[in-house]
MIVEXKE-853559 format. One line per field, with one value per residue (C-alpha): residue number from 1; residue in three letters; x, y, z. Coordinates in pm, 1 decimal, always signed. Each point is the difference from the previous one (the first is absolute). Example, Ala and Ser with C-alpha at 12.3 -4.5 7.8 and 13.67 -1.06 7.14 Angstrom:
resi = c(1  2)
resn = c(ala  ser)
c1 = c(+1230.0  +137.0)
c2 = c(-450.0  +344.0)
c3 = c(+780.0  -66.0)
***
This chain:
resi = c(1  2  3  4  5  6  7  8  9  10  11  12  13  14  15  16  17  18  19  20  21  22  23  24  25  26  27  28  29  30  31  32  33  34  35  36  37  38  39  40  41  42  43  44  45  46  47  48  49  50  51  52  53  54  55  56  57  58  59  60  61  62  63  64  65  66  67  68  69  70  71  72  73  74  75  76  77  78  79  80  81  82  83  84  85  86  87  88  89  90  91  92  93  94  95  96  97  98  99  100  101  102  103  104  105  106  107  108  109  110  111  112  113  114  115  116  117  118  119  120  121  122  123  124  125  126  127  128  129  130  131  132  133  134  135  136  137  138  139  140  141  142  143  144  145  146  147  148  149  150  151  152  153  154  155  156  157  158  159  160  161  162  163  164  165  166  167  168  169  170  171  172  173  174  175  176  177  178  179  180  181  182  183  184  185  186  187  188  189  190  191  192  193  194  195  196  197  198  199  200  201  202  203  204  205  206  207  208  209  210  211  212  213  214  215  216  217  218  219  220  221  222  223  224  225  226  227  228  229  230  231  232  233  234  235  236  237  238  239  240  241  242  243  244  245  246  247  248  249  250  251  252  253  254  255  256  257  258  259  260  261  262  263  264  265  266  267  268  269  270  271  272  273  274  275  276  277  278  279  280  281  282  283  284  285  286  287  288  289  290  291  292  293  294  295  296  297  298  299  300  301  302  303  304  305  306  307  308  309  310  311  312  313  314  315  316  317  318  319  320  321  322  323  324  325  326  327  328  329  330  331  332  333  334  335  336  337  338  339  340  341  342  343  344  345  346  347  348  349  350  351  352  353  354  355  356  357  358  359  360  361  362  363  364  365  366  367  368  369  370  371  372  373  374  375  376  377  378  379  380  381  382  383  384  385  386  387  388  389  390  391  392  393  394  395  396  397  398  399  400  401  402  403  404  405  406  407  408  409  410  411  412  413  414  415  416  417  418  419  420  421  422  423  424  425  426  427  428  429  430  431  432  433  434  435  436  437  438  439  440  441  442  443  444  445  446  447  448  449  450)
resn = c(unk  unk  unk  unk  unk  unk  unk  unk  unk  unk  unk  unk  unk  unk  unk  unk  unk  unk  unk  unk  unk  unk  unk  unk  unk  unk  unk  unk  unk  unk  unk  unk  unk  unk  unk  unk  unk  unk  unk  unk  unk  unk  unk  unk  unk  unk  unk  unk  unk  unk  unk  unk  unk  unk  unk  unk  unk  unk  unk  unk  unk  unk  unk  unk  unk  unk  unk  unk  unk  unk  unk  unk  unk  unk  unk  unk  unk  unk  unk  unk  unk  unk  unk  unk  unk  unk  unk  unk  unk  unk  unk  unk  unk  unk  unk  unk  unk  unk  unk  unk  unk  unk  unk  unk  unk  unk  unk  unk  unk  unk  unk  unk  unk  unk  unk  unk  unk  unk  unk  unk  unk  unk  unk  unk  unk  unk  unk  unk  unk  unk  unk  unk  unk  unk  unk  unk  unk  unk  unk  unk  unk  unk  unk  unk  unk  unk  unk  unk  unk  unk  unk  unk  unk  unk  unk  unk  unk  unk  unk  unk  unk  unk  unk  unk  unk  unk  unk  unk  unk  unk  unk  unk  unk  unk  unk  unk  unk  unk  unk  unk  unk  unk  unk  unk  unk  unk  unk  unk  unk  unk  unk  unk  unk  unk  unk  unk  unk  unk  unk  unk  unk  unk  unk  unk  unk  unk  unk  unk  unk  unk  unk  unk  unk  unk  unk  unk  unk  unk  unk  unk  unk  unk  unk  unk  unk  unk  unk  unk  unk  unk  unk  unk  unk  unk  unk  unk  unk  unk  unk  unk  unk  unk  unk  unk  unk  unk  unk  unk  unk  unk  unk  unk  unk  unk  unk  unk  unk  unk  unk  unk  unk  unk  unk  unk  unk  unk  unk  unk  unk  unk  unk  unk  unk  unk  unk  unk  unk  unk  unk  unk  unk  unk  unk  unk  unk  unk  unk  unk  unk  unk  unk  unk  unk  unk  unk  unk  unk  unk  unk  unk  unk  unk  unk  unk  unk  unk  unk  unk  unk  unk  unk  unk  unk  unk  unk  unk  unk  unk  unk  unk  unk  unk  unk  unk  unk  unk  unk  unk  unk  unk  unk  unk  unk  unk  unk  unk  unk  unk  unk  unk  unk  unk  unk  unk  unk  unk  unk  unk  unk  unk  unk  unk  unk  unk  unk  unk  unk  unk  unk  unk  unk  unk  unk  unk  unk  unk  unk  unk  unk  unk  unk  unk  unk  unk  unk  unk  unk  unk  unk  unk  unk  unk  unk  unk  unk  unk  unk  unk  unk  unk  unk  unk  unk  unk  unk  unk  unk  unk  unk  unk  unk  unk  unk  unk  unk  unk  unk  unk  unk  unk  unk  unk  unk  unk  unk  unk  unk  unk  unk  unk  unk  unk  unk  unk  unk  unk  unk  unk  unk  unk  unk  unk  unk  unk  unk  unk  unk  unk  unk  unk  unk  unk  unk  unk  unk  unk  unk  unk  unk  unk)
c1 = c(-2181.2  -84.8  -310.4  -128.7  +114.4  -180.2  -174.8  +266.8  +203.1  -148.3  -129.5  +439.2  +97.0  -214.3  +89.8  +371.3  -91.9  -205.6  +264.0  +295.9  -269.4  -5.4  +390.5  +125.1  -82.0  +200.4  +359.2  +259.5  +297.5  +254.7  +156.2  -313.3  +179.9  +311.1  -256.0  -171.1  +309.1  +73.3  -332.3  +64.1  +357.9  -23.3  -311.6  +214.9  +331.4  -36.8  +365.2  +190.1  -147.1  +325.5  +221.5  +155.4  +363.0  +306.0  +345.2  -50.4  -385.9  -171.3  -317.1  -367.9  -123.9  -353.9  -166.0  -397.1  -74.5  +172.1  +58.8  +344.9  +133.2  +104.2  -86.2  +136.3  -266.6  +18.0  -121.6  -351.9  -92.2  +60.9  -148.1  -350.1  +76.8  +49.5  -316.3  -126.4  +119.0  -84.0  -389.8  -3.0  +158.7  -283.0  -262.5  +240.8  +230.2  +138.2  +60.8  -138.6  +15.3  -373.4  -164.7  -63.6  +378.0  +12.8  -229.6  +137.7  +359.6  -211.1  -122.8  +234.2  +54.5  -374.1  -19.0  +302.4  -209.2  -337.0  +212.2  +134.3  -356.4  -186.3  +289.3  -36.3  -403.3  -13.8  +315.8  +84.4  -279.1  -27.8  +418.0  +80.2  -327.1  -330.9  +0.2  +355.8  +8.5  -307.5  +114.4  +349.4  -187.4  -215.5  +286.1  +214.2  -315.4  -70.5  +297.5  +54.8  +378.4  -88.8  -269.6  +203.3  +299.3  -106.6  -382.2  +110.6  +382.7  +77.5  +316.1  +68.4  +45.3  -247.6  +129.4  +295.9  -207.9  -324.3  +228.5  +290.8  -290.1  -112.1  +308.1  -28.0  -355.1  +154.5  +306.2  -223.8  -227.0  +276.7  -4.2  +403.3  +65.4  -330.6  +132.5  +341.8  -183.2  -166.2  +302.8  +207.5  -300.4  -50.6  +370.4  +48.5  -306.3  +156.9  +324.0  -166.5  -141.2  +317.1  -59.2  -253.2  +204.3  +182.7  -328.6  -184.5  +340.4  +3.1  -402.4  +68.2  +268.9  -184.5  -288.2  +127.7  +257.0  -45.7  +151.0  +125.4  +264.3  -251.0  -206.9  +289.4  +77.6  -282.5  -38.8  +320.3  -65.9  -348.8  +118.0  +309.2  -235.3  -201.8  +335.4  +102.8  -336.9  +3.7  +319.5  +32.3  -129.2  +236.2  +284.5  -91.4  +2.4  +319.1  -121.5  +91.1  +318.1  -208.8  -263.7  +250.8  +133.1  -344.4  -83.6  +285.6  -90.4  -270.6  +196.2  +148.0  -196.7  +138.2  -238.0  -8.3  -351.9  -212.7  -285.0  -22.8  -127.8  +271.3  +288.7  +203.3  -270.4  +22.6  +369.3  -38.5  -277.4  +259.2  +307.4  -202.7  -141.3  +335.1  +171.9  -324.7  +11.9  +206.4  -229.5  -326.5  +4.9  -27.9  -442.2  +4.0  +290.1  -115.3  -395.6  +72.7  -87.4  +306.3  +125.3  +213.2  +394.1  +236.2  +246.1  +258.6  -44.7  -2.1  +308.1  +115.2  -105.2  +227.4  -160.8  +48.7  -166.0  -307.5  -58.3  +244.7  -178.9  -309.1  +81.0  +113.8  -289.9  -236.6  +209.3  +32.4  -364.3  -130.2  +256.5  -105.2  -371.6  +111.3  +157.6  -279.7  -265.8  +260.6  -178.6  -338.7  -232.8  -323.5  -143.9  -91.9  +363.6  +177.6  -251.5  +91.2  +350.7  +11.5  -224.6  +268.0  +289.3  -178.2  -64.1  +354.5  +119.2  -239.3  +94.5  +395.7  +70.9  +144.8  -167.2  -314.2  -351.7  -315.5  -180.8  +253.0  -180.5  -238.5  +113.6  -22.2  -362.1  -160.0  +254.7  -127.4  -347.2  +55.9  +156.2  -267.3  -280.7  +114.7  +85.9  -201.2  +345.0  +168.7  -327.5  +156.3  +303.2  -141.0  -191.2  +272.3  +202.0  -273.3  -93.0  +386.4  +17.0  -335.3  +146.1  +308.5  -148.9  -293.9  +180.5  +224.9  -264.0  -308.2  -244.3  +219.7  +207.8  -163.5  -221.7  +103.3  -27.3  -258.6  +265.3  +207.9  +361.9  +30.0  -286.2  +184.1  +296.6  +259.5  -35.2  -262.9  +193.7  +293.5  -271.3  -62.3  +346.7  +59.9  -288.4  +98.9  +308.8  -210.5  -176.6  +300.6  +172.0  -310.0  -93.6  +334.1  +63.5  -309.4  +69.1  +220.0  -348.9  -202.0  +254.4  +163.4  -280.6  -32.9  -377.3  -268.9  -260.3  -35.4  -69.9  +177.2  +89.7  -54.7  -324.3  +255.2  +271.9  +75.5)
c2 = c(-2373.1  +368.0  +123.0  +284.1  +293.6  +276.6  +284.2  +206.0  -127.3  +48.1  +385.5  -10.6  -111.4  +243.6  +304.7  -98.6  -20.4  +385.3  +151.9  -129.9  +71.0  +399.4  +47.0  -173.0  +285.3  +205.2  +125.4  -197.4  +63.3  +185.9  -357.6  -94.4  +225.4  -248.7  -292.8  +156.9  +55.4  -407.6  -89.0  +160.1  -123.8  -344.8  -37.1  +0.8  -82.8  -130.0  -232.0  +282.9  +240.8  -12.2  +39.8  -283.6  -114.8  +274.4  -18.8  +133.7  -123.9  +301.8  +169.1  +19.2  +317.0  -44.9  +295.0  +72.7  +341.6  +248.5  -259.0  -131.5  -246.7  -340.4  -288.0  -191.0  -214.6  -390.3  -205.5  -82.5  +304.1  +167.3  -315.7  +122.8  +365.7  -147.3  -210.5  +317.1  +202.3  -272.2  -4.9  +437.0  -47.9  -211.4  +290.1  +286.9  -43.5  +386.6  -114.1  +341.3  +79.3  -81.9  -74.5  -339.0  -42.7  +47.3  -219.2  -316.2  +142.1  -61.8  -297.6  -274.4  +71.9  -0.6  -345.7  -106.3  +125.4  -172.6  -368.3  +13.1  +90.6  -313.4  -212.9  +54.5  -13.6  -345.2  -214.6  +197.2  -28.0  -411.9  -58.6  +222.5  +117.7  +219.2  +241.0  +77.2  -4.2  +231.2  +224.8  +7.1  +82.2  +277.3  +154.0  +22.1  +77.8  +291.1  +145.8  +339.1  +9.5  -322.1  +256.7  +326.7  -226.9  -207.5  +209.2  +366.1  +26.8  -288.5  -117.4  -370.8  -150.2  -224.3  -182.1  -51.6  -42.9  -227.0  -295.1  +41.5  -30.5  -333.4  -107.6  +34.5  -209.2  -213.2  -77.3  -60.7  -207.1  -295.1  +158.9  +45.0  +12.1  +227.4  +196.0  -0.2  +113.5  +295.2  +169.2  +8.6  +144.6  +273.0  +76.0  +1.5  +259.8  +191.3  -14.8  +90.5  -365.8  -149.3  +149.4  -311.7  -234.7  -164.6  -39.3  -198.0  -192.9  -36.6  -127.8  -244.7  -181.3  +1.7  -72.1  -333.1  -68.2  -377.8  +66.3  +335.4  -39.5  -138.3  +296.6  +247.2  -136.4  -17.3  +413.2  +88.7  -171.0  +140.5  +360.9  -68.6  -137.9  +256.0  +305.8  -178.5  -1.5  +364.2  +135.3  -228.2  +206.5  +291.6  -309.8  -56.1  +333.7  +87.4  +247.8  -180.9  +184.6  +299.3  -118.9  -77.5  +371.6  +116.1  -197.9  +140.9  +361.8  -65.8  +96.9  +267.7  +274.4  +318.5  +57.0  -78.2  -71.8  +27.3  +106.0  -293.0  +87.8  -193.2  +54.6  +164.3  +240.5  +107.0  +20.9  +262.9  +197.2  +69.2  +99.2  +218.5  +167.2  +34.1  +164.5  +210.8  +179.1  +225.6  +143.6  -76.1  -7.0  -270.6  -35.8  +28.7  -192.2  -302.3  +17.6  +70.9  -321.9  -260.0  -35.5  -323.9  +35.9  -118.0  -223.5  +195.8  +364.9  -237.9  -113.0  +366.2  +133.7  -226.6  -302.4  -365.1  -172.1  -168.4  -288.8  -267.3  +92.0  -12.6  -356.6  -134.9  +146.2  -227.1  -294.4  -29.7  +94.9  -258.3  -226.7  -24.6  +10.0  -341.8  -138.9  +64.0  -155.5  -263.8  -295.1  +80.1  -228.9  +225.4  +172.4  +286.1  +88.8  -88.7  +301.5  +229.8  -55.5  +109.8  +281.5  +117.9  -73.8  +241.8  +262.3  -79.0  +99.7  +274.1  +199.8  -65.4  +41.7  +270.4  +134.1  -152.0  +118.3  +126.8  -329.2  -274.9  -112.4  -135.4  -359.3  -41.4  +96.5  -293.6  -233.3  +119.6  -46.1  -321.7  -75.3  +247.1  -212.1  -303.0  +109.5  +311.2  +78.8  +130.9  +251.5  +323.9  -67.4  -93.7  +385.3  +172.0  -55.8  +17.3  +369.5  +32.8  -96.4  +169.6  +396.4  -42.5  -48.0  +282.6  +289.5  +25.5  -60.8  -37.2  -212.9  +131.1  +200.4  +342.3  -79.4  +133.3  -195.4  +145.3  +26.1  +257.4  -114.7  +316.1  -19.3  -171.4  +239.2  -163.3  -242.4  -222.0  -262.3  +14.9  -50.8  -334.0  -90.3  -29.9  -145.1  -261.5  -42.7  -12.7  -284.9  -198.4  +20.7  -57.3  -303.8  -94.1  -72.8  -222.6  -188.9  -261.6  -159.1  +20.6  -147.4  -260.1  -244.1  -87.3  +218.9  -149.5  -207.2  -116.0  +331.3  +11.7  -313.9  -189.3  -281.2  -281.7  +145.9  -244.7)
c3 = c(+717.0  -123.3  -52.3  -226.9  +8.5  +276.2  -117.0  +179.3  -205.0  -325.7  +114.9  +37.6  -295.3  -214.1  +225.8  -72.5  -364.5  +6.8  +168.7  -248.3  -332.3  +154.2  +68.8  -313.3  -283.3  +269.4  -123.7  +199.2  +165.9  -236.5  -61.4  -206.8  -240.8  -0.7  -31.8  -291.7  -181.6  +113.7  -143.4  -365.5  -29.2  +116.2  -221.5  -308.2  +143.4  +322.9  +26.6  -109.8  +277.5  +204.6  -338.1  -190.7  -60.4  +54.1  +159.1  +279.0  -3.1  -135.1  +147.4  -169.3  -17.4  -2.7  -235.8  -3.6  -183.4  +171.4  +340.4  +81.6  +244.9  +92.8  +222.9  +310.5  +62.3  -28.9  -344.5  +82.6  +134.0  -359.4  -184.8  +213.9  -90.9  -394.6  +34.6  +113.9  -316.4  -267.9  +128.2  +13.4  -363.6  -145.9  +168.1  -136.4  -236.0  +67.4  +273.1  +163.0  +388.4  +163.2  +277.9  -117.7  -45.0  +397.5  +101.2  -239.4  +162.7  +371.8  -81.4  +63.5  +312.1  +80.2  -209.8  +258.9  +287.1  -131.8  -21.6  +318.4  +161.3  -204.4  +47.7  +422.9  -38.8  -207.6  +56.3  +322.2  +173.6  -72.1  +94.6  +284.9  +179.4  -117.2  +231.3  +7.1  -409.7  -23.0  +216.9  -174.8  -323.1  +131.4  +218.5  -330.0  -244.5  +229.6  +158.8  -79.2  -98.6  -236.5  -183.8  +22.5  -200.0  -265.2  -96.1  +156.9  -139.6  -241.9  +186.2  -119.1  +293.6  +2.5  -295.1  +263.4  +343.8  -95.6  -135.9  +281.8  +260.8  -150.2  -16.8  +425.2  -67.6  -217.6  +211.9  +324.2  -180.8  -127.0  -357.8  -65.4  -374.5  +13.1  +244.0  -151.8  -297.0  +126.2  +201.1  -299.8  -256.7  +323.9  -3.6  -384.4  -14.5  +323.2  +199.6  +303.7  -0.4  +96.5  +368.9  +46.5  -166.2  +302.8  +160.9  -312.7  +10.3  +387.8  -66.4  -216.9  +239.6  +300.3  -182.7  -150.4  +258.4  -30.0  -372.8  -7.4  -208.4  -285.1  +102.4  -40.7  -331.0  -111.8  +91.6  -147.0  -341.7  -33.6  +73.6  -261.4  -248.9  +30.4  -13.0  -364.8  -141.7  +89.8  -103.8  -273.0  -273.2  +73.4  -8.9  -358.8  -92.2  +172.2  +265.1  +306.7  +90.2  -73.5  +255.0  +270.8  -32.3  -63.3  +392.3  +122.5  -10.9  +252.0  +301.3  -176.8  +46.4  +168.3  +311.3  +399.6  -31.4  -288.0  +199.8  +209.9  +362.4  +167.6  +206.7  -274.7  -73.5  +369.1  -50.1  -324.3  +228.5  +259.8  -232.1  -226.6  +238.3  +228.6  -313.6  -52.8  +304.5  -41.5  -272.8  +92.3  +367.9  +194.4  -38.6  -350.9  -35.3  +155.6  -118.9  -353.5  -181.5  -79.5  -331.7  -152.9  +132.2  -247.2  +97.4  -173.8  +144.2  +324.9  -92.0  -81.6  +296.5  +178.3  +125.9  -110.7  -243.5  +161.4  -231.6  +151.2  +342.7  -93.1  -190.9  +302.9  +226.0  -221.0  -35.4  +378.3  +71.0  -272.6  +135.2  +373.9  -102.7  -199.2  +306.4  +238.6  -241.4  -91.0  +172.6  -134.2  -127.5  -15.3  -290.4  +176.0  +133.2  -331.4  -85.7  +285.1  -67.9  -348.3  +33.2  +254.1  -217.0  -255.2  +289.6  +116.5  -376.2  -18.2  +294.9  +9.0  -375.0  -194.7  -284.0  +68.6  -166.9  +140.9  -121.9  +129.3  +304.9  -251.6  -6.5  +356.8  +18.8  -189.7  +231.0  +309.9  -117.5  +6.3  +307.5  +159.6  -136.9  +126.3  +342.8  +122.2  +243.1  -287.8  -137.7  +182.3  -166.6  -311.2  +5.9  +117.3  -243.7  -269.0  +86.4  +29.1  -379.5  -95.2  +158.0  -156.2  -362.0  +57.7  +176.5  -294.2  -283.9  +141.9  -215.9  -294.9  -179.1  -10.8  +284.7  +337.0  +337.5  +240.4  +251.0  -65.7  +160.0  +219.8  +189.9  +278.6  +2.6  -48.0  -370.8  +60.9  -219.1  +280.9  +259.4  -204.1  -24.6  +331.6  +77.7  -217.6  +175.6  +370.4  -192.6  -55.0  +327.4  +221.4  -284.8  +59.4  +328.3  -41.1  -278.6  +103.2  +267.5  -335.1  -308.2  +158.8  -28.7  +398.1  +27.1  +110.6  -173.9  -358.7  -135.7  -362.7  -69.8  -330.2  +23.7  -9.0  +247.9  +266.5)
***
């Protein structure tokens, strides 16, 4: 039975809450922009955000004063941004660029944050165990990359993260259509949430084996309940060709890395700097801070696209990850496993973002609180996640890291590239002991596991 709540705790939970109240007035990444524009357009209009009708579909071109642009992003992502907008438009009808406008823009991913927390420290802590719920809570409450995301730069990933990690809970716990539920609002707010989708599945079959086709049915229907109610207002209004173009754009854009500190970001380090020598010297060349390589000058200085490679580099990663944990029946390796799927997607993809390893962080927590093997992991990759968001913007937009990236000579963001990629192959050739459900004791398991 669980008990009150420590003062530890409690001293926690407020210094979580101080630290988010000081960074949210802060500016943002320069994609709060995008969101801001989101916000005011899907306020009035927010079905027809990814255009309406056409043959071909045409694109919405979102307008806000003298701001232009479109969106990629799934359905209930906007509908947040246009809840967002409608609540800024009741405060100011202009409609005028504020501070206050950046917090509401912050705030549903700090609401997202805030549910998953008090959803590990009341039901949590009474169906898996206290300890191992608390210290979930606190780990993802606290952790540095967690703060620097939703509070210091307004990504949304939280909206995306904080339901696809209770869909893990959820899944371990016997909950399918909940589960089901969850994973498909998670990847309907953010692609990236599909990466942990063949774990929540895997959950709920080992989970229920005695009935796991009722279980799996169960999960699918939930999670394709849940996909109509979503997209079903843009099916009314005849804007759900537009939204599949709309989707498809997302793994269009024309970079190697988008300043993801992975292996392709090591990869543009060493060819701009080999075609810089010549006029910068070899020092300068390779010390001078890495920019974003387009795919097409990559392509035009001879070399091969990278995107098939790359595709298949994650699919076979994600796949033998999969395989190893295939005979799990643990909560806390169905965890492990799709925080490394998310890591595995992370470091191998093309045209991956500085804030992707995000997803993988609240995962991890997870599996780190409920089996204290998996806590160096679990950190790792959270100060992994945490670097790559501040040495680019800091605690926002405007407001300059303390570490400047040429301090250590050569870019201090290739530095934690490849230490990323040290992370995965010495995690690696571990993994298989830890995922495949044969470790010792009872660590992780569900109250009524056999």
């Amino acid at each position: 039975m669980a008990g009150p709540l420590s003062r530890r705790v409690w001293i926690g939970l407020v210094l979580g809450a101080v630290l988010r109240v000081v960074l949210l007035p802060g500016p943002g990444s320069p994609d709060v922009g995008s969101w801001k524009l989101w916000t005011f357009v899907g306020g009035w209009d927010v079905t027809g955000m990814y255009g309406v009708g056409g043959d071909p579909p045409e694109r919405g071109l979102l307008v806000w004063g003298e701001t232009r642009g479109t969106t990629e992003y799934p359905p209930l992502g906007l509908y947040a941004m246009a809840a967002v907008g409608r609540v800024y438009r009741e405060i100011d009808p202009t409609f005028t660029d504020s501070t206050l406008l950046t917090v509401l823009v912050k705030a549903p991913g700090i609401l997202a944050e805030l549910a998953l927390v008090l959803l590990l420290l009341t039901w949590g802590r009474r169906a898996i165990d206290p300890a191992a719920a608390t210290w979930t809570a606190m780990a993802i409450w606290l952790n540095p990359a967690i703060i620097i995301n939703g509070a210091g730069l307004g990504y949304l990933d939280a909206e995306m993260a904080m339901p696809a990690t209770a869909a893990v809970l959820f899944a371990g716990a016997g909950s399918p259509a909940l589960a089901g539920a969850l994973v498909a609002a998670a990847v309907l707010t953010k692609a990236q949430a599909v990466f942990v989708f063949p774990v929540v599945a895997l959950a709920v079959f080992w989970r229920r084996r005695a009935a796991a086709t009722a279980a799996l049915v169960s999960f699918g229907l939930a999670g394709l309940l849940t996909s109509v109610l979503v997209m079903l207002p843009f099916a009314l209004r005849g804007a759900l060709p537009n939204m599949v173009q709309a989707l498809g754009r997302l793994a269009a854009h024309d970079m190697l890395s988008g300043n993801g500190l992975n292996a392709w970001w090591v990869v543009t380090w060493i060819i701009r700097s080999a075609y810089a020598v010549s006029a910068l010297g070899w020092v300068e060349a390779f010390t001078t801070p890495v920019r974003i390589l387009q795919i097409s000058r990559l392509e035009e200085l001879g070399y091969p696209n990278p995107k098939p490679f790359g595709t298949l580099l994650v699919l076979a990663a994600i796949g033998w990850l999969l395989w190893r944990g295939r005979h799990t029946r643990r909560l806390a390796d169905w965890a492990y496993v799709g925080g490394w799927c998310v890591f595995a997607y992370y470091l191998l993809g093309v045209q991956v973002h500085e804030n992707h390893l995000y997803l993988a962080v609240p995962v991890l927590a997870l599996a780190a609180g409920l089996e204290p093997r998996f806590r160096p992991a679990f950190w790792t990759v959270s100060a992994l996640c945490a670097a790559a968001m501040y040495l680019f913007y800091g605690f926002g937009d405007g407001s300059l890291p303390l570490v400047v990236r040429r301090w250590t000579g050569v870019d201090l963001t290739v530095l934690v590239s490849l230490a990323g990629v040290w992370v995965w192959i010495g995690g690696r050739a571990s993994f298989p002991q830890v995922a495949a459900g044969r470790g010792q004791g009872s660590e992780g398991r569900m109250p009524s596991d056999p």
